[in-house]
Steps between C-alpha positions, in 0.01 A plus 500: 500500500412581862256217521806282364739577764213463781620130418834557610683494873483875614885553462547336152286763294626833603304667185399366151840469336547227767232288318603253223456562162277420351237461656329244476072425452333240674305284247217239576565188324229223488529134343207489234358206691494674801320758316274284330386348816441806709284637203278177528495510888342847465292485196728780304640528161869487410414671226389848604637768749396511845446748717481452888305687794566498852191682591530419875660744781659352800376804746166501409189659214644866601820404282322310236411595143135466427383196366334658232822675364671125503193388243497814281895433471420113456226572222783757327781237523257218380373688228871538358572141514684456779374200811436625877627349782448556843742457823461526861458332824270322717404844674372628137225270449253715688540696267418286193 
């Protein structure tokens, strides 16, 4: 509830029974041809769940997980069925 009325001018929410009721859930909704063409674009399969990792760290290795806990995870995940896919930026790609 706090995190709901964060979205709210300071003076409307006073405390949460200010907040309308219900609440309400943002939900993702895709077009299955949107879908279906993203999937192609990046080689995945609608088909199975996905798991992502963003295994990069803006300030530097100090804050980073070790790469080698990313590809034990990875290996786990994979092993249970489910695709890997990675996201970062252009400053990750020194690191592979």
């Amino acid at each position: 509830e706090r995190y709901v009325g964060l979205a709210y001018d300071k003076g409307v929410m006073r405390s949460a029974k200010d907040l309308p009721q219900p609440l309400l859930w943002p939900q993702l909704q895709v077009h299955e041809g949107e879908k279906s063409q993203t999937c192609s674009a990046f080689n995945i399969s609608a088909d199975r769940p996905i798991i992502g990792f963003c295994p990069g760290a803006e300030f530097g290795p100090a804050k980073r997980w070790p790469h080698y806990h990313y590809a034990e995870l990875d290996k786990a995940a994979y092993d249970d069925g489910y695709q890997i896919v990675l996201f970062g930026s252009a400053k990750d790609n020194d690191d592979g």
